[in-house]
PyMOL Python script that loads the backbone (N, CA, C, O; Angstrom):
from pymol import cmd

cmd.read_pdbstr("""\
ATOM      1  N   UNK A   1     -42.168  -0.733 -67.989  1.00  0.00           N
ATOM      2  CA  UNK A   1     -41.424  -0.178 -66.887  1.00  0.00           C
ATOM      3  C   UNK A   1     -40.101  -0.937 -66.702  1.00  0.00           C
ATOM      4  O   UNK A   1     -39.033  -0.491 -66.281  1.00  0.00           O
ATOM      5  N   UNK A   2     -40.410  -2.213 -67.117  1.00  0.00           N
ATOM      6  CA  UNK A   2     -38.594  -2.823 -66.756  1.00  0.00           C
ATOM      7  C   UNK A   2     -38.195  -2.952 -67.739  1.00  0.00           C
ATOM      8  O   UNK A   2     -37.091  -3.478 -67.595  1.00  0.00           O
ATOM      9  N   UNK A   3     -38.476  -2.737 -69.142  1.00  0.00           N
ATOM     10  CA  UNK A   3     -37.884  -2.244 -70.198  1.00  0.00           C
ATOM     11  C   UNK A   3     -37.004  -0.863 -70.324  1.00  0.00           C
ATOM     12  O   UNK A   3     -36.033  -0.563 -71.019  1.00  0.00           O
ATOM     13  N   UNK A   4     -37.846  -0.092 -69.250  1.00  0.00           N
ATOM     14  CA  UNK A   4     -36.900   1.325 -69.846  1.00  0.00           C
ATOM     15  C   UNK A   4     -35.807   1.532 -68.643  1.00  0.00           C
ATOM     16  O   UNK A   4     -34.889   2.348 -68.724  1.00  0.00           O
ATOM     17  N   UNK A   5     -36.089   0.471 -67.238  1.00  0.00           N
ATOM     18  CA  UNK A   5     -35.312   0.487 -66.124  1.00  0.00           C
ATOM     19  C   UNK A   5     -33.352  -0.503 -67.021  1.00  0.00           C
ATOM     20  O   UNK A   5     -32.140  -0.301 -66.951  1.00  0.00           O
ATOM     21  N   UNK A   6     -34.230  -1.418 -67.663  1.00  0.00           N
ATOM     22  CA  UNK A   6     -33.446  -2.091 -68.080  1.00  0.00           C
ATOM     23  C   UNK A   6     -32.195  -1.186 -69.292  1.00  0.00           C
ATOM     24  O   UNK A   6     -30.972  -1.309 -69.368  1.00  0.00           O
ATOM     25  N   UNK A   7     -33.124  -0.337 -70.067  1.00  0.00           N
ATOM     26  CA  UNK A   7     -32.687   0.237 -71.206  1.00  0.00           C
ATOM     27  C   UNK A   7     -31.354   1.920 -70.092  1.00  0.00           C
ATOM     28  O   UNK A   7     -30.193   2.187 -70.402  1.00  0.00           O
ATOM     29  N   UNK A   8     -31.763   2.260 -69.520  1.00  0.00           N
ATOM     30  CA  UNK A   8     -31.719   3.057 -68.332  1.00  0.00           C
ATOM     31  C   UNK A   8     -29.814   2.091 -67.919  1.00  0.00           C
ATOM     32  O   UNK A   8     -28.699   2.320 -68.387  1.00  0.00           O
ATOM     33  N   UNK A   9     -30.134   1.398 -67.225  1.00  0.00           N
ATOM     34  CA  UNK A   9     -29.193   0.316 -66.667  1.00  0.00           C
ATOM     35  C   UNK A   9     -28.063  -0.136 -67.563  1.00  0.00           C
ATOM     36  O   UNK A   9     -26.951  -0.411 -67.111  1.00  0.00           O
ATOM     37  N   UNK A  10     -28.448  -0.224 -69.153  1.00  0.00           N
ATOM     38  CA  UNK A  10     -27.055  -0.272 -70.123  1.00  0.00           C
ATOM     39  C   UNK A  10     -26.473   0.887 -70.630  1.00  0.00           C
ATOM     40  O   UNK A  10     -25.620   0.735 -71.504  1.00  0.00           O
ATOM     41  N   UNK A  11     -26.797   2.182 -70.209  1.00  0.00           N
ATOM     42  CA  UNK A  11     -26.546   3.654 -70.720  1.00  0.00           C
ATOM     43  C   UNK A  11     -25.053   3.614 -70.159  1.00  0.00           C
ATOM     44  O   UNK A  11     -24.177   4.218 -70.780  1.00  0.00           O
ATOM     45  N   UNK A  12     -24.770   2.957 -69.067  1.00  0.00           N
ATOM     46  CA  UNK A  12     -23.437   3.405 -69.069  1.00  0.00           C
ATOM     47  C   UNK A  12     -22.580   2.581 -69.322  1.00  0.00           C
ATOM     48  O   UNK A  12     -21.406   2.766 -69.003  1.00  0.00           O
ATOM     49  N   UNK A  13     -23.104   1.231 -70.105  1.00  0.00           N
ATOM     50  CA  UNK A  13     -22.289   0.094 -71.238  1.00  0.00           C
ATOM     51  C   UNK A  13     -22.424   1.271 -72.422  1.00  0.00           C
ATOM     52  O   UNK A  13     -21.508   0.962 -73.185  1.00  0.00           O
ATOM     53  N   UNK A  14     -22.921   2.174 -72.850  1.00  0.00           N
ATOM     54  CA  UNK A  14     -22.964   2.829 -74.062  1.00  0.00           C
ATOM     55  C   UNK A  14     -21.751   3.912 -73.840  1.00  0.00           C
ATOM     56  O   UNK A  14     -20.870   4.201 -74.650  1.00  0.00           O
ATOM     57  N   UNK A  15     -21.882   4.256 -72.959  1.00  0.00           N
ATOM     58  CA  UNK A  15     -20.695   5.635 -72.597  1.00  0.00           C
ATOM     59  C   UNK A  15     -19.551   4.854 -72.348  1.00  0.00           C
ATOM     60  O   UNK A  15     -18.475   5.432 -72.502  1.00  0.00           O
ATOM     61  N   UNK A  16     -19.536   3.858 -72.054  1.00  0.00           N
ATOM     62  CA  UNK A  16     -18.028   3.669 -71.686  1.00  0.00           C
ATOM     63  C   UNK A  16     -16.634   3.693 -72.069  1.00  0.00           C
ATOM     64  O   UNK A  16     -16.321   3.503 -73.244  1.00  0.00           O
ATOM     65  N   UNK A  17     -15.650   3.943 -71.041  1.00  0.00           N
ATOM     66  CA  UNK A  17     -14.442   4.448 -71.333  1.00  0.00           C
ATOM     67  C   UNK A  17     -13.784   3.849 -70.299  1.00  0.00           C
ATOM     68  O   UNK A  17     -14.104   3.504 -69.161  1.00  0.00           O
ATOM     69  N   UNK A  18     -12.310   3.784 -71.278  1.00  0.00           N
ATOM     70  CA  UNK A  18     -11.165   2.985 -70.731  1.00  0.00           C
ATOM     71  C   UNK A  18     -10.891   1.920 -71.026  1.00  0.00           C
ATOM     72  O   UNK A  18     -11.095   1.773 -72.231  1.00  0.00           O
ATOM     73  N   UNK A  19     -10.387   0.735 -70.401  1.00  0.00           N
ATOM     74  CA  UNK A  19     -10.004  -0.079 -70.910  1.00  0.00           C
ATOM     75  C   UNK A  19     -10.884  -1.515 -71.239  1.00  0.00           C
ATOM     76  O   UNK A  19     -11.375  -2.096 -70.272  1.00  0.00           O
ATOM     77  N   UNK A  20     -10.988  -1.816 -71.972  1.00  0.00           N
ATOM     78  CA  UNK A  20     -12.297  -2.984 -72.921  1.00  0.00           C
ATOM     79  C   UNK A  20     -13.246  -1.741 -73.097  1.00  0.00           C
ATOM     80  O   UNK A  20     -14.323  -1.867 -72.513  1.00  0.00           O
ATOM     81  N   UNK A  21     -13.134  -1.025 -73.517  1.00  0.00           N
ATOM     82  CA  UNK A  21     -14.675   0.496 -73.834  1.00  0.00           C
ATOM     83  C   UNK A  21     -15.439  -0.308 -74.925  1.00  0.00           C
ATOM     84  O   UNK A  21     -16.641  -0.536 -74.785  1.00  0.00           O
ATOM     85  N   UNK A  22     -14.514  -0.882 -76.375  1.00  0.00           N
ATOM     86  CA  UNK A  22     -14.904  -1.335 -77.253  1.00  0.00           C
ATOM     87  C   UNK A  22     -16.013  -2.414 -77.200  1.00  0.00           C
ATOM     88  O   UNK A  22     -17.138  -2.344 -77.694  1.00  0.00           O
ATOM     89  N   UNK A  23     -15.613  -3.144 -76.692  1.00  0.00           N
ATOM     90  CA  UNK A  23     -16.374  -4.291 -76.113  1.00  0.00           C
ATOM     91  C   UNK A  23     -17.590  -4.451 -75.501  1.00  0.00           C
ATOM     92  O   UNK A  23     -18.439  -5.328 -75.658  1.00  0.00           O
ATOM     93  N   UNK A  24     -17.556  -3.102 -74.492  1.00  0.00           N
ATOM     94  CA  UNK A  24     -18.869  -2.532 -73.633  1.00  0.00           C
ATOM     95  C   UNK A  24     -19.724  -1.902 -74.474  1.00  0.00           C
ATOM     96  O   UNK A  24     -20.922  -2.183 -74.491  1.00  0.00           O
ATOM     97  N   UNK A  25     -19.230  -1.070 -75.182  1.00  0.00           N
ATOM     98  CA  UNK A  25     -19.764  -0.133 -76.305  1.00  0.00           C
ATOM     99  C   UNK A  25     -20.900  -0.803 -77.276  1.00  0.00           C
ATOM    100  O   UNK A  25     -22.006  -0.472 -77.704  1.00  0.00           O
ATOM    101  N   UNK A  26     -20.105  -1.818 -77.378  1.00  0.00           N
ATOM    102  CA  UNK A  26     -20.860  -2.624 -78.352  1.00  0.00           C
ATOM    103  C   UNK A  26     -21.973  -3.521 -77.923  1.00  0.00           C
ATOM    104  O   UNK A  26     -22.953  -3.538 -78.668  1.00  0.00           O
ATOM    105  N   UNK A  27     -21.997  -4.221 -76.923  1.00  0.00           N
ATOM    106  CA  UNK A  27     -22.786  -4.664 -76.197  1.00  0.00           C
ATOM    107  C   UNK A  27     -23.783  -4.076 -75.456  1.00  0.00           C
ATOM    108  O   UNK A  27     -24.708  -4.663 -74.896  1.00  0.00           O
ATOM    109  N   UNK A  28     -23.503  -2.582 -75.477  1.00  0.00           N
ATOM    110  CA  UNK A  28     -24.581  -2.063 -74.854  1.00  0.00           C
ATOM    111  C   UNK A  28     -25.581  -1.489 -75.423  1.00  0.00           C
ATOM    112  O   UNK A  28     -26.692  -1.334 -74.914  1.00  0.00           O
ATOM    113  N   UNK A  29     -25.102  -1.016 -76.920  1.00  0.00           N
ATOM    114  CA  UNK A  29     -25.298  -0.542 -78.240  1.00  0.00           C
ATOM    115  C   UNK A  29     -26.759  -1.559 -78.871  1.00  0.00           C
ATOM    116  O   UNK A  29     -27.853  -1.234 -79.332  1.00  0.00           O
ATOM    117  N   UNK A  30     -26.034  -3.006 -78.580  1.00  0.00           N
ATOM    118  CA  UNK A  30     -27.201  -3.778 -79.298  1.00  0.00           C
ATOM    119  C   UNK A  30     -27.852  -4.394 -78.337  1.00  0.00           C
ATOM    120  O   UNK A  30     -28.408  -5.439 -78.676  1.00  0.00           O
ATOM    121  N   UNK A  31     -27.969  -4.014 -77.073  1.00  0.00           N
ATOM    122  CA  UNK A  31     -28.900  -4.347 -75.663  1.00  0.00           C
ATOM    123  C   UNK A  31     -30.001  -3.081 -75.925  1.00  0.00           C
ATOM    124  O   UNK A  31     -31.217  -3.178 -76.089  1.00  0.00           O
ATOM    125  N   UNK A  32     -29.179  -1.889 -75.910  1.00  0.00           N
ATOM    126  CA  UNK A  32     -30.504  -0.942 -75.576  1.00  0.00           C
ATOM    127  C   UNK A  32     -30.777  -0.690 -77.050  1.00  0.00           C
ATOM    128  O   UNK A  32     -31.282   0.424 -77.188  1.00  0.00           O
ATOM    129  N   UNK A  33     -30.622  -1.318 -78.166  1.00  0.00           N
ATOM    130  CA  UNK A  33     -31.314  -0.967 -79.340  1.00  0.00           C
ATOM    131  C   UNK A  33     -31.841  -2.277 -79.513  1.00  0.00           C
ATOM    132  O   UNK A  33     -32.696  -2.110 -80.382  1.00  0.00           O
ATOM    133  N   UNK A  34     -31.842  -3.424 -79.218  1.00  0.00           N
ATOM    134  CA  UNK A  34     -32.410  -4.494 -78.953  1.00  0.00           C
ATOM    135  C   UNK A  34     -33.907  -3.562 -78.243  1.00  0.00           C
ATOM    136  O   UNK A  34     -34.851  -3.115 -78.895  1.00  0.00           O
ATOM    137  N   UNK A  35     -33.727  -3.496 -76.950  1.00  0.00           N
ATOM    138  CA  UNK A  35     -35.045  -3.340 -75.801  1.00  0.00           C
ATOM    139  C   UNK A  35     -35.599  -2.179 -76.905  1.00  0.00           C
ATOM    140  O   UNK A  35     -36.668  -2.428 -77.464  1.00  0.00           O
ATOM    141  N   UNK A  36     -34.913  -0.945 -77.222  1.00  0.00           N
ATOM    142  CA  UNK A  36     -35.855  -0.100 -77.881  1.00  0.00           C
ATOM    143  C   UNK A  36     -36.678  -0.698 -78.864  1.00  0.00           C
ATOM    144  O   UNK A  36     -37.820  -0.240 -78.925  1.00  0.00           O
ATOM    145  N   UNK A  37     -36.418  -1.501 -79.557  1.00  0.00           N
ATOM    146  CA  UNK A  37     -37.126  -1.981 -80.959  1.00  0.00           C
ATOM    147  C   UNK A  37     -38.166  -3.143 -80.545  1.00  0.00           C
ATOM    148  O   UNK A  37     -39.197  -3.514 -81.105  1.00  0.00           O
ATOM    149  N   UNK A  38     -37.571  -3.557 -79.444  1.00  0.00           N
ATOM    150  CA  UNK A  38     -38.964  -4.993 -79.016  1.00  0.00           C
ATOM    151  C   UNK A  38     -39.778  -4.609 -78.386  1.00  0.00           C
ATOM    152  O   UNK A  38     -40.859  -5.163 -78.585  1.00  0.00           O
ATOM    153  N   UNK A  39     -39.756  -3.535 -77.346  1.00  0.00           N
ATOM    154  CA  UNK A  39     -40.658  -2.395 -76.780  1.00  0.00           C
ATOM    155  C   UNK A  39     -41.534  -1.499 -77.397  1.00  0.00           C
ATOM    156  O   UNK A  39     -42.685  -1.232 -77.052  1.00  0.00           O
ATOM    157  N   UNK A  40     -40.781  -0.976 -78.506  1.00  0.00           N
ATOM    158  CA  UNK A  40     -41.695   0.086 -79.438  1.00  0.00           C
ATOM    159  C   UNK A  40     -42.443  -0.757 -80.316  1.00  0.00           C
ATOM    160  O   UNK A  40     -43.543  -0.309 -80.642  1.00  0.00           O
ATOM    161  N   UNK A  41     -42.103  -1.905 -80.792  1.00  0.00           N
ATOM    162  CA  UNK A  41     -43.021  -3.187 -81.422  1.00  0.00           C
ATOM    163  C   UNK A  41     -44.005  -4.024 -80.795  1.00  0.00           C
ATOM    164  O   UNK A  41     -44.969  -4.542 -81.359  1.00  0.00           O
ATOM    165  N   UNK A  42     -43.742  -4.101 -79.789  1.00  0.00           N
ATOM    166  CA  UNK A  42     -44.959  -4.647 -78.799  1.00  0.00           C
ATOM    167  C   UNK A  42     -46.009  -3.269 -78.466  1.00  0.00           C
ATOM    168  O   UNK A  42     -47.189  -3.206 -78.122  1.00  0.00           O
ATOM    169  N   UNK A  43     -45.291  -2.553 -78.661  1.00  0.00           N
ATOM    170  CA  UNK A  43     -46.685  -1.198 -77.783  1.00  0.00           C
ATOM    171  C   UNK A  43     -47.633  -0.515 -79.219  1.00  0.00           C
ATOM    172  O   UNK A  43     -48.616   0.225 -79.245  1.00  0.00           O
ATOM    173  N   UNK A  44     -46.573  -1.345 -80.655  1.00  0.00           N
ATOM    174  CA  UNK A  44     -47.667  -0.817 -81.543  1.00  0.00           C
ATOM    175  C   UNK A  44     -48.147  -2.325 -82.169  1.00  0.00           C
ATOM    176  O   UNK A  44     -49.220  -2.344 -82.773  1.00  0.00           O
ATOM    177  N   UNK A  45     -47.600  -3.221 -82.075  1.00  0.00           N
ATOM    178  CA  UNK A  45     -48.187  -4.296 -82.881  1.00  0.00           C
ATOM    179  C   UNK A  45     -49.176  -5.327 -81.889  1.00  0.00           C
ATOM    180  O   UNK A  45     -49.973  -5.963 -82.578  1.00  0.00           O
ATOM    181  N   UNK A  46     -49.274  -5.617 -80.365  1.00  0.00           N
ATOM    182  CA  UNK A  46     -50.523  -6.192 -79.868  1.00  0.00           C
ATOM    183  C   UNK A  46     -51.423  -5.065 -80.187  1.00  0.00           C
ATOM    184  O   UNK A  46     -52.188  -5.406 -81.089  1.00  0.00           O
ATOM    185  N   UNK A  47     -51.588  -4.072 -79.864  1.00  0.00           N
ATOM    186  CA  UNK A  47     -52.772  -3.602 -80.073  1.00  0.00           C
ATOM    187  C   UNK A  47     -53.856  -3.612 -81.315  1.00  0.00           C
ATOM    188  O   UNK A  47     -55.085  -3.654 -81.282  1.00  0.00           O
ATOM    189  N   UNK A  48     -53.002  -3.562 -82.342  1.00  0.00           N
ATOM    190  CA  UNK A  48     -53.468  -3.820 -83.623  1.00  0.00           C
ATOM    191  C   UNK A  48     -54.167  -4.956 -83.660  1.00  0.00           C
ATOM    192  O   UNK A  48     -55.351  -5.291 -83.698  1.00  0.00           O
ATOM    193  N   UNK A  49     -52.421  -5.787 -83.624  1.00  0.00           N
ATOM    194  CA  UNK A  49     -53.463  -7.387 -83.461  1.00  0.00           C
ATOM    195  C   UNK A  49     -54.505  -7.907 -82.598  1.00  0.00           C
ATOM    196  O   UNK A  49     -55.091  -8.973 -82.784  1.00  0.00           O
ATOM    197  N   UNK A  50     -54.723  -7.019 -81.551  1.00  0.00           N
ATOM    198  CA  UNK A  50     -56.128  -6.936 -80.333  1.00  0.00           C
ATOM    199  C   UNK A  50     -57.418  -6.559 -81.746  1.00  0.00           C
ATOM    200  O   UNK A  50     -58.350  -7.319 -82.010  1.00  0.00           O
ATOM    201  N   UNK A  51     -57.212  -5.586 -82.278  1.00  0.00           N
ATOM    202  CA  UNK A  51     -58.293  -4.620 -82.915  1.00  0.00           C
ATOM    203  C   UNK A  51     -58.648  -5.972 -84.184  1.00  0.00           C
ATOM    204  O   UNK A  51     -59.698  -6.598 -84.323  1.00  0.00           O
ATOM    205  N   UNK A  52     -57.812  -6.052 -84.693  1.00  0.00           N
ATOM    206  CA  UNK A  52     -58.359  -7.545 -85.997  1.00  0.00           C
ATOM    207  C   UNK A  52     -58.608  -8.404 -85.788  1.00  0.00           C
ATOM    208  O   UNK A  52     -59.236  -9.038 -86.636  1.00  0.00           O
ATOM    209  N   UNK A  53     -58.251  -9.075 -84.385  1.00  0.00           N
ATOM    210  CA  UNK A  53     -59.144 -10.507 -83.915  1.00  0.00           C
ATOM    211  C   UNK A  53     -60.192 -10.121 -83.317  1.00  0.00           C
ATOM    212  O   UNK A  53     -61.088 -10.947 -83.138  1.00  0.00           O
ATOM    213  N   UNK A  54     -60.369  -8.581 -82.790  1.00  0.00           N
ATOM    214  CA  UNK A  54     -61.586  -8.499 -82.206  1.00  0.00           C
ATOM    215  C   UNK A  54     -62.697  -8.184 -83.279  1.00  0.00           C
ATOM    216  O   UNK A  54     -63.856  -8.584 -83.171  1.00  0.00           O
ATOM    217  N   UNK A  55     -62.206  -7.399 -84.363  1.00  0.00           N
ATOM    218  CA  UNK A  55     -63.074  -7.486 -85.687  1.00  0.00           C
ATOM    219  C   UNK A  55     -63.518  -9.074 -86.103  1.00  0.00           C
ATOM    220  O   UNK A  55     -64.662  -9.503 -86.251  1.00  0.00           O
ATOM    221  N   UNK A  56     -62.693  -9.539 -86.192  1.00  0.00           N
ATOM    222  CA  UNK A  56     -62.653 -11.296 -87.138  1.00  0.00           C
ATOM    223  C   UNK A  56     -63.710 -11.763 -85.972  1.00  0.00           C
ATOM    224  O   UNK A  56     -64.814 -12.219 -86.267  1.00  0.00           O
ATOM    225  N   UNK A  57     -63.226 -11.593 -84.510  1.00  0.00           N
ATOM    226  CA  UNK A  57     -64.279 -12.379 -83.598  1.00  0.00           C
ATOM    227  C   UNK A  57     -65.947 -11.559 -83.886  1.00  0.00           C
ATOM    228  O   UNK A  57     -66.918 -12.250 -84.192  1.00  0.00           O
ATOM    229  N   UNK A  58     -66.022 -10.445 -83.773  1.00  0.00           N
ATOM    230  CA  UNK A  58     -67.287 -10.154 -84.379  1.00  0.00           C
ATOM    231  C   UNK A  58     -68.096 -10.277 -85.479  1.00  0.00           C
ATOM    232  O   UNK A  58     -69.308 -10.201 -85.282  1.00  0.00           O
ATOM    233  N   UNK A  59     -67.702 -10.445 -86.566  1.00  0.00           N
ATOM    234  CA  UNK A  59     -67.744 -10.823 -87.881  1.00  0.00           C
ATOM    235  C   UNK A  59     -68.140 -12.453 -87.178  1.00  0.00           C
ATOM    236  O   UNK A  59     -69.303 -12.371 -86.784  1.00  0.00           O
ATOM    237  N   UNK A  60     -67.852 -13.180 -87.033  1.00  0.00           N
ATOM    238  CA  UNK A  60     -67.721 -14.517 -86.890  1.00  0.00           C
ATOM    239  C   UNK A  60     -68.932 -14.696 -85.859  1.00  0.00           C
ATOM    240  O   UNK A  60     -69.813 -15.462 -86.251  1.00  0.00           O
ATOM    241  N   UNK A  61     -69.023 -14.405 -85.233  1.00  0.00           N
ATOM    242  CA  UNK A  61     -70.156 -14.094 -83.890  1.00  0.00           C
ATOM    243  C   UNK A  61     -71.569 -14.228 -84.548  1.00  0.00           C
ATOM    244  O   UNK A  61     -72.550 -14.952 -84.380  1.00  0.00           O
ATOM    245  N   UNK A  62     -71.074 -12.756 -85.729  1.00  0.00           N
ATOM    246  CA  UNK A  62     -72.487 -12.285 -86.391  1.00  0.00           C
ATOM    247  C   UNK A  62     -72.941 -13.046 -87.541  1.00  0.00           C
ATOM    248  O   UNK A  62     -73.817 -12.646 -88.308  1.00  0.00           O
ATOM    249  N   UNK A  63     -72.260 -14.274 -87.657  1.00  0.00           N
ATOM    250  CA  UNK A  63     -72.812 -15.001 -88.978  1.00  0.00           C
ATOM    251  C   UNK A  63     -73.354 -15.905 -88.080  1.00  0.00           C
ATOM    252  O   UNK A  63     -74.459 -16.350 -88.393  1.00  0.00           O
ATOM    253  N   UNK A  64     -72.773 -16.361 -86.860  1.00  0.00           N
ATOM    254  CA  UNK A  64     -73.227 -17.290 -86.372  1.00  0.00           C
ATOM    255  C   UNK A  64     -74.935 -17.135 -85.979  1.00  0.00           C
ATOM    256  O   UNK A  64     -75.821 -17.952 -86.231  1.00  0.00           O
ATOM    257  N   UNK A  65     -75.040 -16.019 -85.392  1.00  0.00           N
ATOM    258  CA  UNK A  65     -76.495 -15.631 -84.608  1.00  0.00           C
ATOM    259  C   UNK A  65     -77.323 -15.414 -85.816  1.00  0.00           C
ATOM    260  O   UNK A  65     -78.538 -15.588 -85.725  1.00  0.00           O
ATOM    261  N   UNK A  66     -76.720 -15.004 -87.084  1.00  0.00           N
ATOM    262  CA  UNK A  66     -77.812 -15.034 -88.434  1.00  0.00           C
ATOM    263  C   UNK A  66     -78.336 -16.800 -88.772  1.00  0.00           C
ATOM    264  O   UNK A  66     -79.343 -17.303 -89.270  1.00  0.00           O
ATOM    265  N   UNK A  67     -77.538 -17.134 -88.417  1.00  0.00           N
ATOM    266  CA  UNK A  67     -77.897 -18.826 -89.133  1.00  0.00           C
ATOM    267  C   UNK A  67     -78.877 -19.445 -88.131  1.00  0.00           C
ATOM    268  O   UNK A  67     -79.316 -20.580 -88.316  1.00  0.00           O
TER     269      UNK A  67
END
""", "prot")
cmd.dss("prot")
cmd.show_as("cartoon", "prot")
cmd.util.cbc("prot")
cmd.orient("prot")
């Protein structure tokens, strides 16, 4: 939620016009493509990594209670 408030909040560093536009443009360019890419990477890569330590922790569990 304060990722996309945040991503939301540099839209009009992306549009900008007039004088320094260049400057804004650019900075806003690699803010909200920054947040898009660390956002869309966190919402697919913890989960994963939730699902293989919770495998590895079961696996590990189950050798233990065999011995």
């Amino acid at each position: 939620m304060t990722s996309l408030t945040m991503i939301i909040g540099m839209l009009p560093l992306m549009f900008a016009s007039g004088v320094g536009a260049n400057g804004s443009r650019t900075i806003g360019v690699c803010v909200v493509g920054g947040m898009l890419f660390g956002t869309l990477g966190l919402l697919l890569t913890v989960p994963v990594l939730f699902v293989v330590f919770q495998k590895i922790q079961e696996r590990v569990r189950k050798n233990k209670s065999i011995q």
